[in-house]
Every structure is written in structure tokens, then in C-alpha cells.
KEGU-341723 format. One line per field, with one value per residue: residue number from 1; residue in one letter; z, x, y of N, C-alpha, C in turn. Coordinates in steps of 0.02 Angstrom, whole numbers, plus 50000, padded with zeros to 5 digits. Each point is the difference from the previous one (the first is absolute). Layout:
N
pos <- NUM, ...;
code <- a, ...;
n.Z <- Z, ...;
n.X <- X, ...;
n.Y <- Y, ...;
ca.Z <- Z, ...;
ca.X <- X, ...;
ca.Y <- Y, ...;
c.Z <- Z, ...;
c.X <- X, ...;
c.Y <- Y, ...;
END
This chain:
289
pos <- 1, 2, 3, 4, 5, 6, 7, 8, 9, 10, 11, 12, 13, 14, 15, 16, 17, 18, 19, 20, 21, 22, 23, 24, 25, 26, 27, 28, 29, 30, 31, 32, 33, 34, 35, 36, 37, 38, 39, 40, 41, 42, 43, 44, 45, 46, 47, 48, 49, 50, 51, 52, 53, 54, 55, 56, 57, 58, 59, 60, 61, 62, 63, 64, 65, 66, 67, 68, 69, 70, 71, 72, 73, 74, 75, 76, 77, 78, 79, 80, 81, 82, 83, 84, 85, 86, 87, 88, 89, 90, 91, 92, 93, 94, 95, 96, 97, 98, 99, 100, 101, 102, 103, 104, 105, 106, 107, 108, 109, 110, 111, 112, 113, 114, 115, 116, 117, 118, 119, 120, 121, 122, 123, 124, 125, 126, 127, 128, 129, 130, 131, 132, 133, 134, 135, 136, 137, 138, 139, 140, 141, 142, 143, 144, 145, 146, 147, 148, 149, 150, 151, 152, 153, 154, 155, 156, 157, 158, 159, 160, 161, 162, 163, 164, 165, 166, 167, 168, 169, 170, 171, 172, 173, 174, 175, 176, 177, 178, 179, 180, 181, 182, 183, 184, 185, 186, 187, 188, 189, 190, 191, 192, 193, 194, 195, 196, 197, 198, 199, 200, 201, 202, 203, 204, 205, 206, 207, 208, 209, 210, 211, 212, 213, 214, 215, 216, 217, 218, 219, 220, 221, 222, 223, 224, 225, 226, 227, 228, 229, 230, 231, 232, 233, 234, 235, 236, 237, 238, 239, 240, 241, 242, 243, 244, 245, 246, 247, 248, 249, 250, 251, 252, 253, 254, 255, 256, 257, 258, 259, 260, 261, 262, 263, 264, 265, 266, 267, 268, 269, 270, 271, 272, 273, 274, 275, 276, 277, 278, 279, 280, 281, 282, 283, 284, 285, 286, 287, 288, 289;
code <- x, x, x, x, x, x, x, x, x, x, x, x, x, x, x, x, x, x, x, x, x, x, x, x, x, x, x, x, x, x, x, x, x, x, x, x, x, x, x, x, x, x, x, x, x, x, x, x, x, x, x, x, x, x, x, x, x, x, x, x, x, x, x, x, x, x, x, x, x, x, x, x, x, x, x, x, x, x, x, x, x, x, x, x, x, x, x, x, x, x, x, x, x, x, x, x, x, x, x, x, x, x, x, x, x, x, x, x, x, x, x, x, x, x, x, x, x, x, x, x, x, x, x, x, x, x, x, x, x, x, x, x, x, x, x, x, x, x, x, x, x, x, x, x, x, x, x, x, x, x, x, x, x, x, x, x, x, x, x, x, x, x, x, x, x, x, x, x, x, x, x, x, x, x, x, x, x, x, x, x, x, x, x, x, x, x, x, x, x, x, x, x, x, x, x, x, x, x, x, x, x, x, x, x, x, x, x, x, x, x, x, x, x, x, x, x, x, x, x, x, x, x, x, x, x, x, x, x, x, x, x, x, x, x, x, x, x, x, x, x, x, x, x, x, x, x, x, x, x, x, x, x, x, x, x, x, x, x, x, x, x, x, x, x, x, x, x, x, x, x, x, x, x, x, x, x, x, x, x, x, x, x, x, x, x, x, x, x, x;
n.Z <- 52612, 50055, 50016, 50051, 50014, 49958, 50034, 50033, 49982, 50002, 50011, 50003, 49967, 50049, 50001, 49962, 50029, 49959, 50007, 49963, 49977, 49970, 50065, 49947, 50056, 49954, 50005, 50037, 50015, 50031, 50017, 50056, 49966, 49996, 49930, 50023, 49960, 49975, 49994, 49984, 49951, 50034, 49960, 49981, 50023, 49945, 50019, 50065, 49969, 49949, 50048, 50034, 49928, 50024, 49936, 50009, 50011, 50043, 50066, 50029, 50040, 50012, 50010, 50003, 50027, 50003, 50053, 49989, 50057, 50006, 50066, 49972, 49975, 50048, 50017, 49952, 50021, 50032, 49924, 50019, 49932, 50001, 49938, 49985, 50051, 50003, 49949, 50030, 50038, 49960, 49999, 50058, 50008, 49981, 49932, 49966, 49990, 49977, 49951, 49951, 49992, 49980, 49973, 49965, 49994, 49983, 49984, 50012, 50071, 50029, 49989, 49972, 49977, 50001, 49944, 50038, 49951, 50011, 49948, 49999, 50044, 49987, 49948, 50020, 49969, 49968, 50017, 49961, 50049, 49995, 49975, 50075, 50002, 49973, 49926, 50045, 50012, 49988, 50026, 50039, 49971, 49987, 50061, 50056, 49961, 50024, 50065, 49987, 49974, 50036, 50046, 50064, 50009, 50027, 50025, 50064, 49919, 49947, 49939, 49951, 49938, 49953, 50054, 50011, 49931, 50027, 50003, 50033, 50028, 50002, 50042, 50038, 49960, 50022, 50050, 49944, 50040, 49983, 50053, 50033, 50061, 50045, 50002, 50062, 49949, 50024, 49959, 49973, 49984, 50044, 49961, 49982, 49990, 50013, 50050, 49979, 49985, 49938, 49983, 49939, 49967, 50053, 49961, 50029, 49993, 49930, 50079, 50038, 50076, 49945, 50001, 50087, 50005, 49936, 49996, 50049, 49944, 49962, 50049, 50026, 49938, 49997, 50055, 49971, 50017, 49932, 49987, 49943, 50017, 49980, 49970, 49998, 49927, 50001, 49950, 49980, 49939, 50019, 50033, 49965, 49949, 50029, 50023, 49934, 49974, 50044, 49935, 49992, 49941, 49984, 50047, 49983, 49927, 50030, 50038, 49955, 49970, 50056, 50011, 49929, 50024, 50052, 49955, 49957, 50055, 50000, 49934, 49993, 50064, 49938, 50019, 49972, 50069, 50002, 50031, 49984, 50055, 50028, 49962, 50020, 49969, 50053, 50059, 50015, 50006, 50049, 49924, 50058, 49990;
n.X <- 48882, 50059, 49963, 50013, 50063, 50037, 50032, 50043, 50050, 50017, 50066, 50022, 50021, 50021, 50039, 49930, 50008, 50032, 50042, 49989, 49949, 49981, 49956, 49964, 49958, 49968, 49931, 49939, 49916, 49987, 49956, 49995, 49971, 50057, 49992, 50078, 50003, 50054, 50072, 50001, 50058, 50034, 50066, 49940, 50012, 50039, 50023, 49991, 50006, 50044, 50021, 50027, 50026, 50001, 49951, 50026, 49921, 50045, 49999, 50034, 50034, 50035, 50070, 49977, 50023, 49923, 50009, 49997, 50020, 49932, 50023, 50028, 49952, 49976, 50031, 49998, 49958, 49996, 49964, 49947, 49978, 49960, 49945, 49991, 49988, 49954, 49980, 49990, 49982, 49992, 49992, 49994, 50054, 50016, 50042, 49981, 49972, 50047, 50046, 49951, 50001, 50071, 49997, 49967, 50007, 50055, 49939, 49996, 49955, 50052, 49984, 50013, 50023, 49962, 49976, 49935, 49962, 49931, 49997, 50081, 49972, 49944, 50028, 50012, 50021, 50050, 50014, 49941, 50013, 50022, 50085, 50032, 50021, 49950, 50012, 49960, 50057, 50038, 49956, 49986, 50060, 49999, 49952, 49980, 50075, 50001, 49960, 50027, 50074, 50014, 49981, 50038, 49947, 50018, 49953, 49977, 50029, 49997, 49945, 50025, 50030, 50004, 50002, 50026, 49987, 50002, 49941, 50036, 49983, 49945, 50026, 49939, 50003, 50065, 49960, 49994, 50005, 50010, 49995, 50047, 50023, 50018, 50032, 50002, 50048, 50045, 49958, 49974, 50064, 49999, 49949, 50047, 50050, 49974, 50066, 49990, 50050, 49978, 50032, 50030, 50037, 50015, 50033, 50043, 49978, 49996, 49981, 50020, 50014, 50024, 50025, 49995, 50039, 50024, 50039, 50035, 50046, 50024, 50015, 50007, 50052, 50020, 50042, 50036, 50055, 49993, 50001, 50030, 50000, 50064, 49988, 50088, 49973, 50042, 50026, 50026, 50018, 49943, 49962, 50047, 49975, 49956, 49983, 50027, 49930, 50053, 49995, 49970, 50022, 49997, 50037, 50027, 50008, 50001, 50070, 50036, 50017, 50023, 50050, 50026, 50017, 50025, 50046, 50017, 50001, 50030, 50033, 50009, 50013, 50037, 50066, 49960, 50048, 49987, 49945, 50002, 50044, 49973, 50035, 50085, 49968, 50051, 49991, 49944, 49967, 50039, 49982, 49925, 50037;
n.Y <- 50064, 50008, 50065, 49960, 50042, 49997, 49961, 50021, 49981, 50037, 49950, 50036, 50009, 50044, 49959, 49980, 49918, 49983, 50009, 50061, 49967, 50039, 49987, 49973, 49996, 49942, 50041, 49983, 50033, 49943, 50035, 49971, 49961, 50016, 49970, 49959, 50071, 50051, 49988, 50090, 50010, 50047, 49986, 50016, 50061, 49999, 49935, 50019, 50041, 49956, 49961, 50049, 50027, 49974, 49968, 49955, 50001, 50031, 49944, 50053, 49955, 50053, 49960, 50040, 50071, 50027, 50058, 50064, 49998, 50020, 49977, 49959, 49995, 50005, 49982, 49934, 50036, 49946, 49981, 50038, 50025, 49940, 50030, 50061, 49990, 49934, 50031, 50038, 49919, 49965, 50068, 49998, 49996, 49930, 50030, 50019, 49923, 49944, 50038, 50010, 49921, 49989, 50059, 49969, 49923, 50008, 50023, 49940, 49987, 49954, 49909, 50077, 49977, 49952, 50035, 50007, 49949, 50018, 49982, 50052, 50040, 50015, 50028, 50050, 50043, 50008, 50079, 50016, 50049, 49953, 50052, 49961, 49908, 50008, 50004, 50027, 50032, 49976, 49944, 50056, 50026, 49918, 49986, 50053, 50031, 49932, 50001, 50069, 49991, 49944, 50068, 49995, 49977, 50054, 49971, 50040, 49979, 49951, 50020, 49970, 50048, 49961, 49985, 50046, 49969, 49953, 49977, 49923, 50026, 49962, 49998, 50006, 50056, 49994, 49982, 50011, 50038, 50028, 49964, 50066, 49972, 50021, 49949, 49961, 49944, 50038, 50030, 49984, 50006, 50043, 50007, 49945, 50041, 50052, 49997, 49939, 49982, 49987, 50046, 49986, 50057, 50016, 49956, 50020, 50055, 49974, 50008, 49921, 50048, 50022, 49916, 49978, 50069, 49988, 49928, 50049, 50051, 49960, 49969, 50033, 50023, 49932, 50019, 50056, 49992, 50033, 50061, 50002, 49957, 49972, 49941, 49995, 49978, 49962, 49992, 49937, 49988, 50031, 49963, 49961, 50031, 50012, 49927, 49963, 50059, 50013, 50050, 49956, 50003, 49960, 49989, 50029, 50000, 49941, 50022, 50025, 49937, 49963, 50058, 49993, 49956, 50011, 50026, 49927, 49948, 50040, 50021, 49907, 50009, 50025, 49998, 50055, 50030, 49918, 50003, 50053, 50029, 50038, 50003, 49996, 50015, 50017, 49981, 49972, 49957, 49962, 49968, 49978, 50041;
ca.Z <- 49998, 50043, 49972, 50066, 49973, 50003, 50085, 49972, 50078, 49973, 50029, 49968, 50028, 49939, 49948, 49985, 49965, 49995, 50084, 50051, 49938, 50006, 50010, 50002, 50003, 49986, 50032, 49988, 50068, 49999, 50080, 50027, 49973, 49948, 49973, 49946, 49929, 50006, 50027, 49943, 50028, 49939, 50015, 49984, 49993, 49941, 49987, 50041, 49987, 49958, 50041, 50015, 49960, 49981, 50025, 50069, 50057, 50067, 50043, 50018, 50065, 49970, 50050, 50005, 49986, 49953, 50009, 50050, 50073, 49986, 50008, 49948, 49939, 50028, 50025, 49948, 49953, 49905, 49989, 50067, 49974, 49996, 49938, 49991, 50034, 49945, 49966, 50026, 50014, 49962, 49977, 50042, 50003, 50061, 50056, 50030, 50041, 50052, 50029, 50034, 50087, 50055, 50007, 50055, 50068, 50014, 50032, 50043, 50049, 50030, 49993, 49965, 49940, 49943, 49989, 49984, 49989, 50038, 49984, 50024, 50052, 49991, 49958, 50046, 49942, 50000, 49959, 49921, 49962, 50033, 49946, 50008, 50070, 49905, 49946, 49983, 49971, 49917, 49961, 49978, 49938, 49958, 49967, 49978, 49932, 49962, 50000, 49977, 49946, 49986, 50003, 50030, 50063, 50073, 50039, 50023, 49985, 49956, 49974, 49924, 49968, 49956, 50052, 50021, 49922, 49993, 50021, 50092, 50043, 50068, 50014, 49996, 49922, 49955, 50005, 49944, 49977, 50040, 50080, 50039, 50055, 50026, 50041, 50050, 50036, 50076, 50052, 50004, 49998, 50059, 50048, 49973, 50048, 50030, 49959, 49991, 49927, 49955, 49923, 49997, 49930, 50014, 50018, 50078, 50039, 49986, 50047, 50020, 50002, 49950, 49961, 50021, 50001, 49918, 50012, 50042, 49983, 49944, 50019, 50017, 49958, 49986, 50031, 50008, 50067, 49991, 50025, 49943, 50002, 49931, 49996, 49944, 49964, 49958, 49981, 50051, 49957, 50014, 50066, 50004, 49969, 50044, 50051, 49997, 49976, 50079, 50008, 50044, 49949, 49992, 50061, 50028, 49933, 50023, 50065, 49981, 49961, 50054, 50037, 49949, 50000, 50074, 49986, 49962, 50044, 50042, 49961, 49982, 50066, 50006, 50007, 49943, 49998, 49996, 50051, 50013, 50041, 49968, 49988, 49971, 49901, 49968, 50038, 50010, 50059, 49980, 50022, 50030, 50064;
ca.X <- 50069, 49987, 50048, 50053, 50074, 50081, 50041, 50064, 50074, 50058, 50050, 50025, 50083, 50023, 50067, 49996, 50061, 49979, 50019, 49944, 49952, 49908, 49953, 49931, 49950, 49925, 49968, 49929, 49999, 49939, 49971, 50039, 50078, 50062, 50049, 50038, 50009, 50035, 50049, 50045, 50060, 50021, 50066, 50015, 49960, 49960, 49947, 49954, 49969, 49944, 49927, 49952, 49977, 49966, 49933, 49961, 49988, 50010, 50021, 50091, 50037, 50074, 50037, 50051, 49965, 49990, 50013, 50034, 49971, 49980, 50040, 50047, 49992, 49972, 50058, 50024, 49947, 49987, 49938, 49969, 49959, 50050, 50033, 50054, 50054, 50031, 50018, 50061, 50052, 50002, 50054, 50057, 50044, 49999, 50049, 49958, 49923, 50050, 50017, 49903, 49953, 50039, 50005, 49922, 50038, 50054, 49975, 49948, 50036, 49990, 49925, 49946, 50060, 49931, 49918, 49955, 49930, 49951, 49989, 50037, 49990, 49953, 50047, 50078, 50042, 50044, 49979, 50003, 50062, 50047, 50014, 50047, 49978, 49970, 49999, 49948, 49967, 50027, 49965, 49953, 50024, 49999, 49944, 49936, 49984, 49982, 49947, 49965, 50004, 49937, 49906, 49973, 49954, 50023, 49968, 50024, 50068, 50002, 49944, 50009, 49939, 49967, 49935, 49972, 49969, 49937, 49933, 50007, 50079, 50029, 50057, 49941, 49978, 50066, 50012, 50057, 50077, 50072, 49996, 50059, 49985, 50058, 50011, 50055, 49988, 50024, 49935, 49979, 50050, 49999, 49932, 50013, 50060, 50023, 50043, 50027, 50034, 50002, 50027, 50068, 50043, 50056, 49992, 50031, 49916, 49938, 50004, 49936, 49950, 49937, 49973, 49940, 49945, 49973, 49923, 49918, 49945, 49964, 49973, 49958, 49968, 49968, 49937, 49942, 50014, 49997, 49931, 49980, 49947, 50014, 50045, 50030, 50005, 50066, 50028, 50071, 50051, 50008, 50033, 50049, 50045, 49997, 50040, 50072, 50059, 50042, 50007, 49917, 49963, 49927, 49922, 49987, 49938, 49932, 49945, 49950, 49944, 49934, 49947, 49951, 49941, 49966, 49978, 49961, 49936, 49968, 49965, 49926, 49945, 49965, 50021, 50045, 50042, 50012, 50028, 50044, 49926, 49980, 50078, 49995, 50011, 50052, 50029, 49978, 50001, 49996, 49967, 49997, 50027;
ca.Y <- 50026, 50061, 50039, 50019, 50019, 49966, 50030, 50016, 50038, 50036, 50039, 50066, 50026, 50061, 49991, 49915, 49982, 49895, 49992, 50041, 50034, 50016, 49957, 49999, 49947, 50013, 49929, 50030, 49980, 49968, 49996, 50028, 49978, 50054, 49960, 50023, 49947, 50016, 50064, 50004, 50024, 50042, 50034, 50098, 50049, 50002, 49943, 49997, 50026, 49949, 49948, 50060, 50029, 49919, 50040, 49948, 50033, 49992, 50034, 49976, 50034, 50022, 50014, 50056, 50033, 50037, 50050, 50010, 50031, 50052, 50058, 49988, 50043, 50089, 50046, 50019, 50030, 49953, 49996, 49971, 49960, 49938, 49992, 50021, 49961, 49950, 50028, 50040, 49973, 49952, 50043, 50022, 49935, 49978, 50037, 50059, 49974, 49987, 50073, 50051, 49974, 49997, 50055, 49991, 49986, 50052, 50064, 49990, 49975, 49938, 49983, 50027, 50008, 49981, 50024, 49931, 50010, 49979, 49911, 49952, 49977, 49930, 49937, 49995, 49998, 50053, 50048, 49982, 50039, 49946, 49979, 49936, 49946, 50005, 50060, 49995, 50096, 49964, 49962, 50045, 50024, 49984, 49968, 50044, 50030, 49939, 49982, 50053, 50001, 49951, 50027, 49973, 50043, 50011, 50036, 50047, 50052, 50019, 49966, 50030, 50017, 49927, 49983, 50065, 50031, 49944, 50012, 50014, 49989, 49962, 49936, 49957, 49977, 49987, 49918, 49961, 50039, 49976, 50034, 49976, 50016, 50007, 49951, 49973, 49958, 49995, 50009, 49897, 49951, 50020, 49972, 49944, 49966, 50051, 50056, 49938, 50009, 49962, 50017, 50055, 49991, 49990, 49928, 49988, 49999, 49938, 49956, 49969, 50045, 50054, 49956, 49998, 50042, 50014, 49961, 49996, 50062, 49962, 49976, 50049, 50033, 49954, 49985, 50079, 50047, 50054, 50053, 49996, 49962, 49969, 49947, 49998, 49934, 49982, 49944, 49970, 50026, 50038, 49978, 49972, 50055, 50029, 49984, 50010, 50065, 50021, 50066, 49994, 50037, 49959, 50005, 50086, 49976, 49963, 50042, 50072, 49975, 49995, 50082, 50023, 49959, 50040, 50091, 50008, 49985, 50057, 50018, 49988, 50007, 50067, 50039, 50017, 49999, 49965, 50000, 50056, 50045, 50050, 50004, 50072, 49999, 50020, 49950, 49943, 49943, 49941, 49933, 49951, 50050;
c.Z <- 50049, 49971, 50061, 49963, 50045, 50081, 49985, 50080, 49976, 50058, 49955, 49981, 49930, 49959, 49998, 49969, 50000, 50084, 50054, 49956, 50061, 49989, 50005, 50007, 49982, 50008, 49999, 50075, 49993, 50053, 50044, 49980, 49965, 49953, 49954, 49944, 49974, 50023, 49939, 50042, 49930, 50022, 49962, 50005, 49944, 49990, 50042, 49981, 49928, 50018, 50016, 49971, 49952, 50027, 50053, 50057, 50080, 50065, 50014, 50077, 49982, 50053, 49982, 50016, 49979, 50011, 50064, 50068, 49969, 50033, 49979, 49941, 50013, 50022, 49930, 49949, 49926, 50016, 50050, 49967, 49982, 49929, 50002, 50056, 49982, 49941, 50018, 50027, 49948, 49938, 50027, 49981, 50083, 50078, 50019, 50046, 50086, 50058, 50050, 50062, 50052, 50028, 50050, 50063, 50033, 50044, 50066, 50057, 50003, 50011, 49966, 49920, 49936, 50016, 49993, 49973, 50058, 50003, 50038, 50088, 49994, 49976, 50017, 49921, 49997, 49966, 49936, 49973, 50039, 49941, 50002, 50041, 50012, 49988, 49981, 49968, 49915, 50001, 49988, 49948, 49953, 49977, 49989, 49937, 49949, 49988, 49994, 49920, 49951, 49992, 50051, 50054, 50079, 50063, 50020, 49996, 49922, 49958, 49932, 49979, 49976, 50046, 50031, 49943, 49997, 50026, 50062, 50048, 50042, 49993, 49985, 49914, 49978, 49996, 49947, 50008, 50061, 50058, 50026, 50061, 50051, 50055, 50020, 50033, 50077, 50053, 50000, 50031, 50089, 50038, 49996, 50052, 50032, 49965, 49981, 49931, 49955, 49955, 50013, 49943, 50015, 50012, 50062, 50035, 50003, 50020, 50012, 50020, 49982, 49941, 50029, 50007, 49939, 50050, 50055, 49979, 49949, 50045, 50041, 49946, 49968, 50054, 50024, 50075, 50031, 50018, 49932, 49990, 49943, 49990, 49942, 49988, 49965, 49978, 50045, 49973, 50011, 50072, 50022, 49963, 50058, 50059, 49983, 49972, 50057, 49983, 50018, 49936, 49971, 50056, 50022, 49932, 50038, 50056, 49961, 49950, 50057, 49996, 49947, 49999, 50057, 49947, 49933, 50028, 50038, 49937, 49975, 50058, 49986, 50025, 49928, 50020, 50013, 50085, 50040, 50049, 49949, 50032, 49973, 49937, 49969, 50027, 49952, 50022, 49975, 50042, 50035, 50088, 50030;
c.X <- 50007, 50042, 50026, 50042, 50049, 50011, 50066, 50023, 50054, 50073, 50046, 50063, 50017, 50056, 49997, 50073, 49976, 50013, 49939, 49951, 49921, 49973, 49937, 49970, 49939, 49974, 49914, 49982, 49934, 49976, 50068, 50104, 50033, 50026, 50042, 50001, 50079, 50041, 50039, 50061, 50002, 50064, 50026, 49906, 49956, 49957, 49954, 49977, 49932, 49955, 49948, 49947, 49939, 49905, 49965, 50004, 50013, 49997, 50041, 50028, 50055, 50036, 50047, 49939, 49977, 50006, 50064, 49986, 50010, 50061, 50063, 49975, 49979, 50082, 50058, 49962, 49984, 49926, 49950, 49943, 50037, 50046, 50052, 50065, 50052, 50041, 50065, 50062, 50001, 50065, 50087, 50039, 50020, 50072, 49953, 49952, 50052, 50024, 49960, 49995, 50069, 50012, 49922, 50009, 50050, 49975, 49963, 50038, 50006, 49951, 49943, 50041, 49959, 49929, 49974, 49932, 49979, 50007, 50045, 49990, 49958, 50037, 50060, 50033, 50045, 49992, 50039, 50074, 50048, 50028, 50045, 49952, 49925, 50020, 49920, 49975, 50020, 49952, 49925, 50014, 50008, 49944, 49936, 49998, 49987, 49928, 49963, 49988, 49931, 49945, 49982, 49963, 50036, 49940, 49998, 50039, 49996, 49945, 50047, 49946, 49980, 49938, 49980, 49974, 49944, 49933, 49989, 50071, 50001, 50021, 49964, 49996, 50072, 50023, 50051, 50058, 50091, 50002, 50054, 49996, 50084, 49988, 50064, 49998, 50022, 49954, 49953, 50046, 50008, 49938, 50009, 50053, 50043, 50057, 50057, 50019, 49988, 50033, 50087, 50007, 50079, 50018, 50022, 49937, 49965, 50013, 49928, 49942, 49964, 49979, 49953, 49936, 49964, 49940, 49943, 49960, 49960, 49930, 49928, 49950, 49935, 49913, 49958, 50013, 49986, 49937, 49988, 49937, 50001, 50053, 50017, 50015, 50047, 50005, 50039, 50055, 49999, 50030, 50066, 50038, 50000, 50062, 50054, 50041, 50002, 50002, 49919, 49973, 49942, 49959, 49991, 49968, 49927, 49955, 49989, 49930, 49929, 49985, 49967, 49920, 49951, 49965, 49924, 49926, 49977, 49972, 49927, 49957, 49970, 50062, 50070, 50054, 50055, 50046, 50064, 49961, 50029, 50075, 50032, 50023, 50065, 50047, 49985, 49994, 50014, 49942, 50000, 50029, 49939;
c.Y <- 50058, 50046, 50045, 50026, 49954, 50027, 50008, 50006, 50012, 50007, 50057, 49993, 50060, 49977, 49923, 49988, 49917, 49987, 50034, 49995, 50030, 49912, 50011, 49937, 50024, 49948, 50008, 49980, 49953, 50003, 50017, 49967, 50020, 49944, 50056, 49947, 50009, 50043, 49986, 50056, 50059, 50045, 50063, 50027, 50005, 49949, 50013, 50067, 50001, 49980, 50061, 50002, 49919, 50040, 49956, 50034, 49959, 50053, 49986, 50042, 49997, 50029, 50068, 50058, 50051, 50060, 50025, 50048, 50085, 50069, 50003, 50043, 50062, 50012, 50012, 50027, 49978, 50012, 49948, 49932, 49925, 49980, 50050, 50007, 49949, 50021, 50042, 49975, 49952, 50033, 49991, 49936, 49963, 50041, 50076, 50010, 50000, 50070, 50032, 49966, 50006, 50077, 50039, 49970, 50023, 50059, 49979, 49971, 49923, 50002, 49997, 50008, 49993, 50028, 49915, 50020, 49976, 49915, 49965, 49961, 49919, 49946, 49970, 49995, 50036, 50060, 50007, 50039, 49975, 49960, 49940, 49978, 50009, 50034, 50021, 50066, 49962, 49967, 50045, 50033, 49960, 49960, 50030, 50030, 49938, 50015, 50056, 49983, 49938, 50017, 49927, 50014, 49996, 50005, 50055, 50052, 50025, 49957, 50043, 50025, 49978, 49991, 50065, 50047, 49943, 50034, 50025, 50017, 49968, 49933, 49945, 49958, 49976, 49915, 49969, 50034, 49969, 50046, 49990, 50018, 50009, 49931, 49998, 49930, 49994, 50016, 49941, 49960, 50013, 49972, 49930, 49980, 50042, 50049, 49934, 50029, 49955, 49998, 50025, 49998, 49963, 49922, 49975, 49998, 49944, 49948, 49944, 50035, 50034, 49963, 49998, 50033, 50018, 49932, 50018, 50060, 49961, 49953, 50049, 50022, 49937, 49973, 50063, 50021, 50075, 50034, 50001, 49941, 49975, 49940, 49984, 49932, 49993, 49909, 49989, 50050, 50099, 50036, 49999, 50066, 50085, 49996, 50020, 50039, 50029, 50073, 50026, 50067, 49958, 49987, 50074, 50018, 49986, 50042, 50063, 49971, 49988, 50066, 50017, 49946, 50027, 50053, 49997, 49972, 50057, 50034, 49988, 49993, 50095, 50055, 50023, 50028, 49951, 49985, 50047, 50039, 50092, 50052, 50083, 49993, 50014, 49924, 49943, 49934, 49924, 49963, 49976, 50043, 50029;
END
């Protein structure tokens, strides 16, 4: 019986709705092959936050992220350490969060209007305090206090006490526990088909073309195109459900499910920060970048 942990990919969305819900793909890795087993949907916060709190141990890549660009918080003199940071904003409301960053930008010149982490270059992502066209400073406010709240293990950022009162601290000894990692499927989804669009919410959008392109990232992802050095196994029926959800939230599920798979093979080759290079603790890094 292995006692590998569960893989997980997580797409985000801060204000799930049946129309928008949180996508999770799960799935395990066999050698170098990714099978999914399911994708579940969840259209409020609170449910996905249940599942959280579930004791099955995983690893998980999660599309949103987990901190914010350090000179953003040194200039608003919030707390430098990562918990109570979090904390400090997990407080604020989304019009206040809102206010603080446009008044920050506001101060700054063209060009330069947004603070970035370190990560964002490699990844090419957008900076985390980027509250429209993502809402991504909101989906950091609404899902990290999820996964605090869970006692779920953060690499590089946050280990609970539950595991920091145990014997060992190292990462090395936590194997059963719930691992979350900051993923981006647009960063896979780019080494695949470039800056080719696949996805929209918007139905006018969901055009032949980004029909096509859902099939050649799938297709890639199938025959291991990647530097990940990993090939994703699907049913037909899975296949086919990918393709044809056009808001590309289940195949953007799958590519953060491959980086957690990259992250947990690096784990068992011996590296307990699960493939993360050595990061600023308040920032932190995505996967696979």
C-alpha cells in the first residue's frame, strides 16, 4: 500500500459562485506519470474550506498567492514577519485592502505603479497586490487565511505549531501532513503554447481557437513536453471535460496539479523544501519558477 500523499491543483477564485466555483483536481503520481482521478467544484468559501480542514494528507499547487512584495509592506509599515502580516491583512476588508494599494500606486510614477515580489519576474505573474484584471491581492485575502486556518503546512513561509511542538522540525519528518505550495498554471501553460490564449469567462470569447489551443496544451501535457519531466494521464472522458470547459478552470486545476507533482518528486529525491530555491520569507515563491 503506498503511502505517497494525495496531488492536488487547485484554480482559486475569491467569490466562488456555481457559475465561477473553486476547482480542484486530484490526482497521484506514478513514476513519471500524473493520473487524474478527480475534479471536484466548490461554490462558496465555506465549503472549500471543509474540504481543507479533511485529515488526508496532500500536496497541493494553488493558484493564487501567498505573499506580498516586501516593499509594499515596508512602506506601509505592516508587520515584516509572514504570519503576522497575513494576519494583519486578512483583517482589513476588501475596500480597504483596495484603497491602501491604489493610494500606494497613486504615489508612484508611470510604469512603476505596482510593487513586485522577486518571483514575479521568473514567472511572469502578476503582482500579488493587483486588486482588478486579476483580482489577485483578493484571492490572497481570501484563501491563505483558509489554509492557515486548516494547520496547513506552507514551505518556506509558514510550518504550524501542531508540527513546530512535535519531536522534529523538519520538513523532512511531516510527510503525512497537508503541503501547500503557490502555483501558476500560466507559467506551464506558456512553455506549451506560448502567449496563445486558451481560456475566457466571457462567452463571446469561447472561440474555435482557444478550443484549439485547450487541445494542444493537453496534448503536450500528455506527451511530457515540459522541463517538468512529467506526463499527464487522462481517461477519454476526462479529456473531453477539459477540452470543453472554455473558462479553461479545469485545465488550469490540472497544470497546478502537474507543478505540485514536479514539487513533491523533488521532495522525495531529498529536497525538503520541495523544490523552492531559498526565498524571501516574507514574499515567497512560485513553483516550478
Amino acid at each position: 500500500m503506498s503511502t505517497r500523499p494525495l496531488l492536488l491543483g487547485c484554480d482559486f477564485s475569491s467569490s466562488p459562485s456555481k457559475r465561477k466555483p473553486i476547482v480542484l483536481a486530484l490526482g497521484h503520481a506514478q513514476g513519471v506519470r500524473v493520473h487524474v482521478q478527480s475534479l471536484m467544484r466548490f461554490d462558496t468559501l465555506e465549503g472549500f474550506a471543509d474540504w481543507l480542514q479533511l485529515p488526508e494528507a496532500w500536496v497541493g499547487g494553488f493558484d493564487l498567492p501567498f505573499g506580498l512584495p516586501r516593499e509594499l509592506v515596508e512602506t506601509l509599515q505592516w508587520p515584516t514577519d509572514w504570519l503576522p502580516c497575513m494576519q494583519h491583512y486578512a483583517a482589513l476588508s476588501r475596500a480597504e485592502i483596495r484603497d491602501t494599494f491604489k493610494a500606494f500606486c497613486d504615489a508612484r510614477p508611470v510604469g512603476g505603479k505596482f510593487a513586485h515580489r522577486a518571483t514575479d519576474t521568473p514567472a511572469g505573474s502578476s503582482p500579488s497586490m493587483k486588486w482588478v484584471n486579476p483580482p489577485v491581492a483578493y484571492m490572497l485575502h481570501a484563501g491563505v487565511p483558509l489554509l492557515i486556518n486548516a494547520g496547513v503546512c506552507l514551505p518556506g513561509l509558514h510550518v504550524p505549531d501542531a508540527i513546530n511542538s512535535a519531536k522534529s522540525h523538519s520538513l523532512a519528518n511531516v510527510a503525512a501532513l497537508r503541503v501547500a505550495l503557490e502555483a501558476y498554471p500560466g507559467l506551464l501553460a506558456r512553455e506549451l503554447i506560448g502567449n496563445t490564449s486558451y481560456k475566457s469567462d466571457d462567452k463571446a470569447k469561447q472561440t474555435a481557437d482557444r478550443l484549439i489551443a485547450r487541445k494542444q496544451l493537453l496534448q503536450g501535457l500528455e506527451v511530457g513536453q515540459t522541463r517538468l519531466g512529467l506526463r499527464l494521464k487522462l481517461s477519454h472522458a476526462q479529456h473531453d471535460t477539459l477540452v470543453d470547459d472554455a473558462s479553461g478552470d479545469s485545465l488550469d486545476a490540472v497544470l497546478c496539479l502537474m507543478q505540485a507533482a514536479w514539487a513533491q518528486a523533488q521532495y522525495e529525491a531529498g529536497d525538503v523544501r520541495y523544490g523552492l530555491p531559498a526565498c524571501d520569507p516574507l514574499e515567497g515563491w512560485i513553483v516550478t519558477a
